[in-house]
Kinemage of the C-alpha trace (Angstrom):
@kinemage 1
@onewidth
@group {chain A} dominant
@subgroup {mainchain}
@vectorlist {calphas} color= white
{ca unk a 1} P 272.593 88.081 19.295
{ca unk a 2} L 272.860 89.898 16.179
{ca unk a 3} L 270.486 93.363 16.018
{ca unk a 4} L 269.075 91.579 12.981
{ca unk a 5} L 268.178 88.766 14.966
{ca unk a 6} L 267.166 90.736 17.899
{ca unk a 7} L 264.301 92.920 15.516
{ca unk a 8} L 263.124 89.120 14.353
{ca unk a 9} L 262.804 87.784 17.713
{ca unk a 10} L 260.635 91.348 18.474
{ca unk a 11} L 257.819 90.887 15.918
{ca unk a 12} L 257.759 86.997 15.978
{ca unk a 13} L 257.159 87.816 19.956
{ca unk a 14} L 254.715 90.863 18.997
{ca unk a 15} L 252.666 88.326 16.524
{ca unk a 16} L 252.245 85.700 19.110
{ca unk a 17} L 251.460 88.256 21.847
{ca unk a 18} L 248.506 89.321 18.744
{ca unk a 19} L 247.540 86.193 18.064
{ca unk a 20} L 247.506 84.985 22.276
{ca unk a 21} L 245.383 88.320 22.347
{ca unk a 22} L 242.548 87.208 19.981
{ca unk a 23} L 242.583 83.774 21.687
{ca unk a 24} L 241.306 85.555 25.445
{ca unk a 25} L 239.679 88.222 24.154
{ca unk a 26} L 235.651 87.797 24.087
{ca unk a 27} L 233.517 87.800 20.881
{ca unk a 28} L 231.967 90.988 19.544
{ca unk a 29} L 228.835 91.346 20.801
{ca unk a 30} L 225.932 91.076 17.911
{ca unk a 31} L 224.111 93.755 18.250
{ca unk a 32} L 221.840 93.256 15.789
{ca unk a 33} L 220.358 89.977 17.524
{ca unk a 34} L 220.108 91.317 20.733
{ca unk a 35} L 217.991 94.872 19.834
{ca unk a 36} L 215.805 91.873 17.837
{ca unk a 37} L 215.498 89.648 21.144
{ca unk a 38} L 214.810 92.940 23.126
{ca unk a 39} L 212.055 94.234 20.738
{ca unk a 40} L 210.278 90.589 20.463
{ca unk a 41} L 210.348 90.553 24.941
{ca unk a 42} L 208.695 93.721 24.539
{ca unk a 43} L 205.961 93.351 22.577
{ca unk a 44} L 205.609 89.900 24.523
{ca unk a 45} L 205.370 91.702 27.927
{ca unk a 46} L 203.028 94.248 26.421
{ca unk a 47} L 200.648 91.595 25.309
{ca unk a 48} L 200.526 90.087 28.132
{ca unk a 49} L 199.310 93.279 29.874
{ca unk a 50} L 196.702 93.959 27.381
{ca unk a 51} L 194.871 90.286 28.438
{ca unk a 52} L 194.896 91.040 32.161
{ca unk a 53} L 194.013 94.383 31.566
{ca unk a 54} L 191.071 92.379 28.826
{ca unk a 55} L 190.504 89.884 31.920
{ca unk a 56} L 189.863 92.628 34.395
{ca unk a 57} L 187.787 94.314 32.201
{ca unk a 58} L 185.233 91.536 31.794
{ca unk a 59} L 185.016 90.769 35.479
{ca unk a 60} L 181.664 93.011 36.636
{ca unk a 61} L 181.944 96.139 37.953
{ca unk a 62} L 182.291 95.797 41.449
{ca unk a 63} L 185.258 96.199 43.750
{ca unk a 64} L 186.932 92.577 45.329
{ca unk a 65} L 188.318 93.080 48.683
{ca unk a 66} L 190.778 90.310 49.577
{ca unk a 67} L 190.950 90.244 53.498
{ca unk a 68} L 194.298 91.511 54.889
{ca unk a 69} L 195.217 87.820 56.244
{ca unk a 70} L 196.191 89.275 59.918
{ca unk a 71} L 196.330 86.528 62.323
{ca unk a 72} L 193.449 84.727 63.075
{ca unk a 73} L 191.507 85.744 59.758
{ca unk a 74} L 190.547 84.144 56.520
{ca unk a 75} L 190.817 85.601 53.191
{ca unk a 76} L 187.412 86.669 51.846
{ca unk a 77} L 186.306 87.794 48.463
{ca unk a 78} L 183.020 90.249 48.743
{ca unk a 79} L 181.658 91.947 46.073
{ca unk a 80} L 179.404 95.040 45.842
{ca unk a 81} L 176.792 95.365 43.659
{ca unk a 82} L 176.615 98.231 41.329
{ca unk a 83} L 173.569 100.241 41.111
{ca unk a 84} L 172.545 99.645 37.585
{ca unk a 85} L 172.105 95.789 39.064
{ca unk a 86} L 168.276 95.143 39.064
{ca unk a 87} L 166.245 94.120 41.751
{ca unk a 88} L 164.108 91.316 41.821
{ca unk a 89} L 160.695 92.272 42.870
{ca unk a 90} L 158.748 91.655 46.039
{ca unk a 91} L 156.315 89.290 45.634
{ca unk a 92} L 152.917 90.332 46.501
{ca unk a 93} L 150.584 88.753 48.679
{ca unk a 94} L 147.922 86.916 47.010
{ca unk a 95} L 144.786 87.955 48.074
{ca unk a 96} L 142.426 86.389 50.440
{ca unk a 97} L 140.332 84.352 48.807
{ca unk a 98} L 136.508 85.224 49.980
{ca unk a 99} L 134.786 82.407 52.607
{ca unk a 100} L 133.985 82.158 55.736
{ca unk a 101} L 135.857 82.837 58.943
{ca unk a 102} L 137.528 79.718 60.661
{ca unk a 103} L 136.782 78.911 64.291
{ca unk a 104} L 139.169 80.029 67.214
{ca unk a 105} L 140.886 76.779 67.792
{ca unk a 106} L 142.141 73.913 65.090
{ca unk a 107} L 140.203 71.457 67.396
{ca unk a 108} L 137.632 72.767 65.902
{ca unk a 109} L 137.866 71.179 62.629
{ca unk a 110} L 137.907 67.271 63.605
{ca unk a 111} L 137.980 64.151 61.914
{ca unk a 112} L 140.567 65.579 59.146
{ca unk a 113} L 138.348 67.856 58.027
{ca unk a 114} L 140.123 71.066 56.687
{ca unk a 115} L 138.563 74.163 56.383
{ca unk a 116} L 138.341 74.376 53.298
{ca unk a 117} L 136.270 71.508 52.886
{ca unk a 118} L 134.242 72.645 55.935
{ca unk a 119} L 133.536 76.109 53.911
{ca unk a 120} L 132.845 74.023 50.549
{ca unk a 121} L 130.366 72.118 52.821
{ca unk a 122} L 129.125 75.603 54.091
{ca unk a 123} L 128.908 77.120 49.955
{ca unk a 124} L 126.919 73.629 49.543
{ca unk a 125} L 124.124 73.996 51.997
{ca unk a 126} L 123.461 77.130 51.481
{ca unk a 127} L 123.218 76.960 47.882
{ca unk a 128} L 120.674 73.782 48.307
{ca unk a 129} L 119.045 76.079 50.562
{ca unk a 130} L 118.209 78.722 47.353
{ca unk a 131} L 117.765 76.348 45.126
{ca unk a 132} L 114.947 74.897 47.370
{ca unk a 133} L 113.325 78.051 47.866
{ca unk a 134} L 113.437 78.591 44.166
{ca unk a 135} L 111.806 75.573 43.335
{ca unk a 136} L 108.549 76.017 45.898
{ca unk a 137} L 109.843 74.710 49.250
{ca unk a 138} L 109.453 76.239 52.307
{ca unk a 139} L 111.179 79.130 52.317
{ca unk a 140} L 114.342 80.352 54.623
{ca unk a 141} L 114.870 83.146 56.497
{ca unk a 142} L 117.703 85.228 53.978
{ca unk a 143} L 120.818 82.863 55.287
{ca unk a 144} L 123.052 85.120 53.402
{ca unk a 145} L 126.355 84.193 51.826
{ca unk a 146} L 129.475 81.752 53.082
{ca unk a 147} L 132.105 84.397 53.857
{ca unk a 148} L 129.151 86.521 56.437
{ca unk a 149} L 129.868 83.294 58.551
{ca unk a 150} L 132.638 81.904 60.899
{ca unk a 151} L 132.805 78.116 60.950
{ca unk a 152} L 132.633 76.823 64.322
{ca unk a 153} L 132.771 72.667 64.317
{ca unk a 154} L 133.124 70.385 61.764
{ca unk a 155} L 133.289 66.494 62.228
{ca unk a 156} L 131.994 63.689 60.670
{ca unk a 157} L 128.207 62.034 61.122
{ca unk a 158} L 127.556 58.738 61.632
{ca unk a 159} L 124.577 57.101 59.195
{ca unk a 160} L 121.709 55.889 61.060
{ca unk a 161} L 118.330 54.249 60.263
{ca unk a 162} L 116.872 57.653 59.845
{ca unk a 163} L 119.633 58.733 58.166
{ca unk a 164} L 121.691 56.665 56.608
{ca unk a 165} L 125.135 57.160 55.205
{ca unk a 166} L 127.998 58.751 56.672
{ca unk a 167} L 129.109 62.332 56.152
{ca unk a 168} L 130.163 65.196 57.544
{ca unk a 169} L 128.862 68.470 59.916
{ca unk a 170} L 129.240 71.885 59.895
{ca unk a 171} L 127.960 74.330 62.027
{ca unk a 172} L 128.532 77.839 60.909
{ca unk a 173} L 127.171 81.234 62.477
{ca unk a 174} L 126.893 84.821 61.988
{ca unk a 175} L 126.064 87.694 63.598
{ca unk a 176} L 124.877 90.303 61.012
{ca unk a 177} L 122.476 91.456 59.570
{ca unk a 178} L 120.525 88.591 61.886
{ca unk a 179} L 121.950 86.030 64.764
{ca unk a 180} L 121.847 82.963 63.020
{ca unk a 181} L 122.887 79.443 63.701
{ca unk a 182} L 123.020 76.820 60.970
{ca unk a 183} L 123.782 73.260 61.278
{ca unk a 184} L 124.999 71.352 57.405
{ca unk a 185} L 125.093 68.219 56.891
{ca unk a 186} L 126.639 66.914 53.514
{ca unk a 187} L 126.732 63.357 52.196
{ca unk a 188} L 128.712 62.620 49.658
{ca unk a 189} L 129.499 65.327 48.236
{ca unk a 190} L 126.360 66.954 48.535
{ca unk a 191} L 124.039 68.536 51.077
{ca unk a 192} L 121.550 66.430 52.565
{ca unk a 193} L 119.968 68.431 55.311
{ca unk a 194} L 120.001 71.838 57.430
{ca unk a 195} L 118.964 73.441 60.059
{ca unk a 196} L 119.122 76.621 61.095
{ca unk a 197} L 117.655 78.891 64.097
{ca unk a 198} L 118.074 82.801 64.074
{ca unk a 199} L 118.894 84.754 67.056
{ca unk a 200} L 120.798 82.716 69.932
{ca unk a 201} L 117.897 82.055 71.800
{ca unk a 202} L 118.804 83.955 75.246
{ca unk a 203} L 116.235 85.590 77.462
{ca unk a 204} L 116.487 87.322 80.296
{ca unk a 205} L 116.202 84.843 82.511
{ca unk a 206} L 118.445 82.274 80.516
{ca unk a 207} L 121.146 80.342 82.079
{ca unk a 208} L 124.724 81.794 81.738
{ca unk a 209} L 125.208 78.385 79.954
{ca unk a 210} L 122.517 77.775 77.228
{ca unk a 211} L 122.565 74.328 75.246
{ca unk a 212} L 121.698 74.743 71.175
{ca unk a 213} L 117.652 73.625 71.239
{ca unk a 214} L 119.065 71.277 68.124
{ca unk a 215} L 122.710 70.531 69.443
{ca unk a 216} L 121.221 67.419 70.107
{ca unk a 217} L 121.664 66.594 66.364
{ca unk a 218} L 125.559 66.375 66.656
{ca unk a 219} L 125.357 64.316 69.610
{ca unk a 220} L 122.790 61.784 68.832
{ca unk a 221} L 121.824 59.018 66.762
{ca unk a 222} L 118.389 58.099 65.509
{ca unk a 223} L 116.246 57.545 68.635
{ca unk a 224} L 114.823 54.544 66.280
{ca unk a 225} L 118.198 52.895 67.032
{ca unk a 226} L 118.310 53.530 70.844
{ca unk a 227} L 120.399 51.476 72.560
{ca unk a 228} L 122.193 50.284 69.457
{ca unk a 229} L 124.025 53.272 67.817
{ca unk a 230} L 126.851 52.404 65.636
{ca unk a 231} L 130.256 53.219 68.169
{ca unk a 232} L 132.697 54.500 67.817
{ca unk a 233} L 131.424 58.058 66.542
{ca unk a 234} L 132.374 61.504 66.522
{ca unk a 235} L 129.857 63.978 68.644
{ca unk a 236} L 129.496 67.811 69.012
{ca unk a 237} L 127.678 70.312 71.347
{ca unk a 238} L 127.341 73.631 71.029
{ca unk a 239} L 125.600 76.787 73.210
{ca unk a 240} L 125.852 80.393 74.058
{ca unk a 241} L 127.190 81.750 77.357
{ca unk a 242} L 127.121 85.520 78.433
{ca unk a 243} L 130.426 87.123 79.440
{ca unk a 244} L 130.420 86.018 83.166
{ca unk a 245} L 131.300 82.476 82.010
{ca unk a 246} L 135.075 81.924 81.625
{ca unk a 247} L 135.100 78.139 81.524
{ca unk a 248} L 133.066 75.068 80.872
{ca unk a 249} L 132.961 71.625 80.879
{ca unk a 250} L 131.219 69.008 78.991
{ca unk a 251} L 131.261 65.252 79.906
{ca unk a 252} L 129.467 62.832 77.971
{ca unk a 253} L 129.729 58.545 78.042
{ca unk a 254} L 131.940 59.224 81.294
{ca unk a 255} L 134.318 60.854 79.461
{ca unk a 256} L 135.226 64.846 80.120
{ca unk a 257} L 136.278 67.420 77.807
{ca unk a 258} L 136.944 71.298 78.527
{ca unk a 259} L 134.747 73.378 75.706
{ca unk a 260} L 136.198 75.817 73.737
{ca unk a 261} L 134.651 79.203 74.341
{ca unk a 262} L 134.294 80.762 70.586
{ca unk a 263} L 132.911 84.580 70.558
{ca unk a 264} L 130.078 83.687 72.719
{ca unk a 265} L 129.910 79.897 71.770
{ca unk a 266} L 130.636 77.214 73.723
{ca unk a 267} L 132.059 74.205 71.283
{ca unk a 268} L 133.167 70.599 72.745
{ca unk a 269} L 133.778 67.441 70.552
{ca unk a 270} L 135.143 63.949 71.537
{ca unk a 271} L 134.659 59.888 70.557
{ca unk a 272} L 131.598 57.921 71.620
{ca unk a 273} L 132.591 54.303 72.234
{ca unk a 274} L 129.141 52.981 75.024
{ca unk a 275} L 126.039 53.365 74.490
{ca unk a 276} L 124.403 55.838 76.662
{ca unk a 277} L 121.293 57.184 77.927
{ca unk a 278} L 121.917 60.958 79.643
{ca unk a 279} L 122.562 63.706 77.620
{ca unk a 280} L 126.302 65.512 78.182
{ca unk a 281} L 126.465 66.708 81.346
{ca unk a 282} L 127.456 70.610 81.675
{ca unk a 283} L 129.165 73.266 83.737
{ca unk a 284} L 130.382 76.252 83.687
{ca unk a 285} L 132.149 78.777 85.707
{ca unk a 286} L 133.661 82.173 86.459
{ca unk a 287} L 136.633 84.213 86.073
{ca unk a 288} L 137.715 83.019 89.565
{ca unk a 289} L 136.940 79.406 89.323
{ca unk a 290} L 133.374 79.260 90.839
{ca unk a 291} L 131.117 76.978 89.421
{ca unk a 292} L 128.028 79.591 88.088
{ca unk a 293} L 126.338 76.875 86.003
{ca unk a 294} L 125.207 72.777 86.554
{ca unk a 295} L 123.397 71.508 83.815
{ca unk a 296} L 122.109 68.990 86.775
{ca unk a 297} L 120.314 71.725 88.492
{ca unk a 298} L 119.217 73.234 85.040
{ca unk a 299} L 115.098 72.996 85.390
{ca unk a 300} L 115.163 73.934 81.514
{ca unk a 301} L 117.374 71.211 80.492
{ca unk a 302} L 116.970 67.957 78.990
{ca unk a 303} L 118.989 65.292 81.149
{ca unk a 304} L 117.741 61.909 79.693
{ca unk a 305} L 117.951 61.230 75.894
């Protein structure tokens, strides 16, 4: 080969090596487009900062603690309360409305009756008691206001031929300024009749167990329908006893009943259903279970109706 032909061979072989070059070797790089791409990714991550930073900000102020997830635990979310949180207040009591005291056991109240209708019953007879005094009739010892006295029974009353139409009892006492003992009796709706005694009728030489003088009213019907009183009915006896007496016992129509003893009353209740002719029969006794008191061997006391 000629040295012509040899410097033609060189620089057809150095312009395919150039051209073979190009062909492998990568694309510039546009810069341009990228620093765009990478500005845009920026300001995308930024905003996206800004809302969780917006979305923590709106959650109240309080810290969450997420539980460490240990083995055996649950994740748990508590929060704490800040201190400008207000506080709901407590509720105060409403106060006592004024009335009378309620007796020491709910048996007290039979028949349904609550005591609030016992004490409206109460508010009732006394008032018919003024308004009778204002108006000329015989006139009352001072019986004082509804909330001086504690209720002690309330059940319902049977009509009879002196009486007729059912209703309901309440016998109420108090103990200041003056002992007294009243027994209401309200019809509907309005009272119908009282009686009251003042002082609770011990002497010295009284019982340990002393019957009311009128209990007799919450026990009996109408002696004009002896022998045919309307059964079943409700029926109530009450007394005083002095502080020896720790129990008694009333049994009436051959059914017995243990009384409950009431600040120095002695209350029983039950349900009539025979006619009968002896009054309830009584006893009490002692702190160690002696019988103190028979109404049986009670001189002073009333056994036949």
């Amino acid at each position: 080969m000629s040295e012509e032909e040899e410097r033609d061979f060189e620089e057809q072989l150095r312009e395919l090596l150039s051209e073979d070059a190009y062909t492998i070797r990568p694309s510039p790089v546009p810069y341009p487009q990228i620093r765009r791409q990478g500005v845009v990714e920026r300001r995308r991550r930024v905003a996206v900062a800004g809302a969780v930073l917006v979305t923590l900000a709106a959650v109240p102020v309080g810290a969450f603690a997420v539980g460490g997830g240990g083995t055996g635990t649950a994740d748990t979310a508590t929060t704490t309360p800040t201190a400008s949180t207000s506080a709901k207040p407590t509720p105060t009591p409403s106060p006592t409305p004024s009335g009378p005291a309620g007796p020491a056991t709910a048996g007290q109240l039979r028949d349904g009756i609550t005591l609030a209708q016992a004490a409206d019953g109460l508010d009732k007879c006394l008032a018919w008691d003024r308004d009778r005094v204002t108006h000329g009739g015989i006139a009352s010892t001072d019986l004082g206001k509804a909330d001086e006295y504690r209720i002690i029974l309330a059940l319902n009353s049977t009509g009879d031929s002196n009486s007729p139409g059912d209703g309901m009892f309440v016998v109420a006492v108090k103990e200041k300024p003056k002992e007294t003992r009243l027994i209401c009796n309200i019809k509907d709706g309005e009272a119908s009749g009282l009686n009251t005694s003042v002082g609770n009728g011990r002497q010295q030489d009284s019982p340990p167990v002393l019957a009311d003088i009128n209990g007799n009213k919450l026990y009996q019907q109408s002696f004009m329908d002896k022998g045919n009183w309307k059964l079943p009915f409700s029926w109530g006896f009450i007394g005083t006893v002095d502080p020896s007496v720790a129990k008694v016992t009333v049994s009436y129509g051959g059914v017995g009943t243990e009384a409950v003893l009431d600040h120095g009353w002695f209350v029983a209740s039950g349900t009539l259903t025979e006619q009968v002719t002896r009054n309830p029969h009584i006893k009490g006794y002692d702190q160690g279970g002696k019988l103190i008191y028979d109404s049986d061997e009670d001189t002073t006391y009333q056994q036949v109706q």
